[in-house]
C-alpha positions as a LaTeX table, in Angstrom:
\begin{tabular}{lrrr}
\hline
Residue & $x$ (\AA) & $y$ (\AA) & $z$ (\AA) \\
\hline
Unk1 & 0.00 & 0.00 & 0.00 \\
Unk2 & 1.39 & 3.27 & $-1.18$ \\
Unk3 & 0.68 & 5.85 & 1.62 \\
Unk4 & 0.23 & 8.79 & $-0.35$ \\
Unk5 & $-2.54$ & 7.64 & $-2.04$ \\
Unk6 & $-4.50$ & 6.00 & 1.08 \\
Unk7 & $-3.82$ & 9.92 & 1.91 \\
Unk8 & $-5.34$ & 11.21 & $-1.18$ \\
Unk9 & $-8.08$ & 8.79 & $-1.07$ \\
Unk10 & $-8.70$ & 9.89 & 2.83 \\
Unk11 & $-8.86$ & 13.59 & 1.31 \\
Unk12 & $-11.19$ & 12.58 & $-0.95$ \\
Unk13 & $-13.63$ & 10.70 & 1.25 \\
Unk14 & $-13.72$ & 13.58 & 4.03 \\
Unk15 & $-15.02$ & 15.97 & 0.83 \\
Unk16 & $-17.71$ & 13.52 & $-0.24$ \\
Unk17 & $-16.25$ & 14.44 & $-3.63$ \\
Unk18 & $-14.73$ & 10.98 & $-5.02$ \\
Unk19 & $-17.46$ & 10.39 & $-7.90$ \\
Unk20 & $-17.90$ & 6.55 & $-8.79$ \\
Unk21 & $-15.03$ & 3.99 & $-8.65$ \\
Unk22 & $-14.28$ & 4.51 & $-11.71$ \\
Unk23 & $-13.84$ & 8.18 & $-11.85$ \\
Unk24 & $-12.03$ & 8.03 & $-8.52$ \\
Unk25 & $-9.56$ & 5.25 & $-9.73$ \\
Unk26 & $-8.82$ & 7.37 & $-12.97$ \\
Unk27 & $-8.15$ & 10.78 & $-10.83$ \\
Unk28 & $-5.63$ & 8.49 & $-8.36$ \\
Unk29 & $-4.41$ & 6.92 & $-11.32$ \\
Unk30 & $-4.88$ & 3.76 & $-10.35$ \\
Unk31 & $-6.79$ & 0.84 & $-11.53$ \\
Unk32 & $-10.33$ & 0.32 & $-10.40$ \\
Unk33 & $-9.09$ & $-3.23$ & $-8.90$ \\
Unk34 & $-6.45$ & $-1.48$ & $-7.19$ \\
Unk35 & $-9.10$ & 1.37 & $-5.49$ \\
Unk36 & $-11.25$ & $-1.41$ & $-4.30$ \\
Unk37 & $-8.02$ & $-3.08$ & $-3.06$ \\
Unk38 & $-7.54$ & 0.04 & $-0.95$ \\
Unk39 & $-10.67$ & 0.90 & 0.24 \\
Unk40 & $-10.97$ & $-2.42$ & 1.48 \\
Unk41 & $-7.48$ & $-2.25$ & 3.29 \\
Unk42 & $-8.32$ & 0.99 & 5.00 \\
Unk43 & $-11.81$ & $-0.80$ & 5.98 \\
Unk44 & $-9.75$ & $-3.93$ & 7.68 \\
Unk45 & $-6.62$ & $-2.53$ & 8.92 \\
Unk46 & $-7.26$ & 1.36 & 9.48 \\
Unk47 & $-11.11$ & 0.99 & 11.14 \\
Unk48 & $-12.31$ & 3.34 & 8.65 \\
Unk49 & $-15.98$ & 3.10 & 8.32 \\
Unk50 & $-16.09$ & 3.77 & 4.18 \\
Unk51 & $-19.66$ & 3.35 & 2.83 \\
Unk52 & $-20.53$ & 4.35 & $-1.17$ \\
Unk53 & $-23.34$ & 6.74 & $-1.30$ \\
Unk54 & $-25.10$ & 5.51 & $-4.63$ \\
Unk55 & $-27.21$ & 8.20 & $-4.81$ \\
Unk56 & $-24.64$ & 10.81 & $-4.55$ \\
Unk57 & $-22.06$ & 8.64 & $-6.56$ \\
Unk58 & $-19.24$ & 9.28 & $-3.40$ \\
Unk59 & $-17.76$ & 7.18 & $-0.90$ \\
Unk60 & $-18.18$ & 8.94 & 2.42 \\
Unk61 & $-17.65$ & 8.16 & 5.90 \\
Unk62 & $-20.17$ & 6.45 & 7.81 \\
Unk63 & $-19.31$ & 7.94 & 10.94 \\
Unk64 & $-16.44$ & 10.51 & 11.48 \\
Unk65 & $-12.76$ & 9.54 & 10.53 \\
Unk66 & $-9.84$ & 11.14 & 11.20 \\
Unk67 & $-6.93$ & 9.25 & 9.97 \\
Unk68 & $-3.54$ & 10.34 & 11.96 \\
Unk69 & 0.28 & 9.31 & 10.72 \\
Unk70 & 2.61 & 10.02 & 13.83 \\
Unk71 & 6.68 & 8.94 & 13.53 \\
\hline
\end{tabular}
């Protein structure tokens, strides 16, 4: 897992702005495989409660998420 894009993706997510898979794969240019690879990953290992919002085409947090990198 590359961190910067779990980063983008978190960015995304907190806007409500990602658009369908496919749209979001294309803008983190990555395939749509690969976005439900990491979506799933921050589901399992980060807690992240990611739901898609059909209606809205955006996947959104289902509760609030606040993802923190510390060194």
């Amino acid at each position: 897992m590359d961190i910067r894009v779990i980063i983008k993706l978190h960015n995304k997510i907190v806007l409500q702005k990602t658009g369908t898979p496919k749209e979001l794969a294309r803008t983190l240019e990555i395939s749509e495989r690969t976005l439900y690879n990491y979506v799933l990953y921050m589901k399992e290992e980060l807690n992240a409660h990611i739901i898609y919002d059909a209606n809205n085409k955006t996947y959104k947090y289902a509760s609030p998420c606040k993802l923190s990198f510390e060194c």
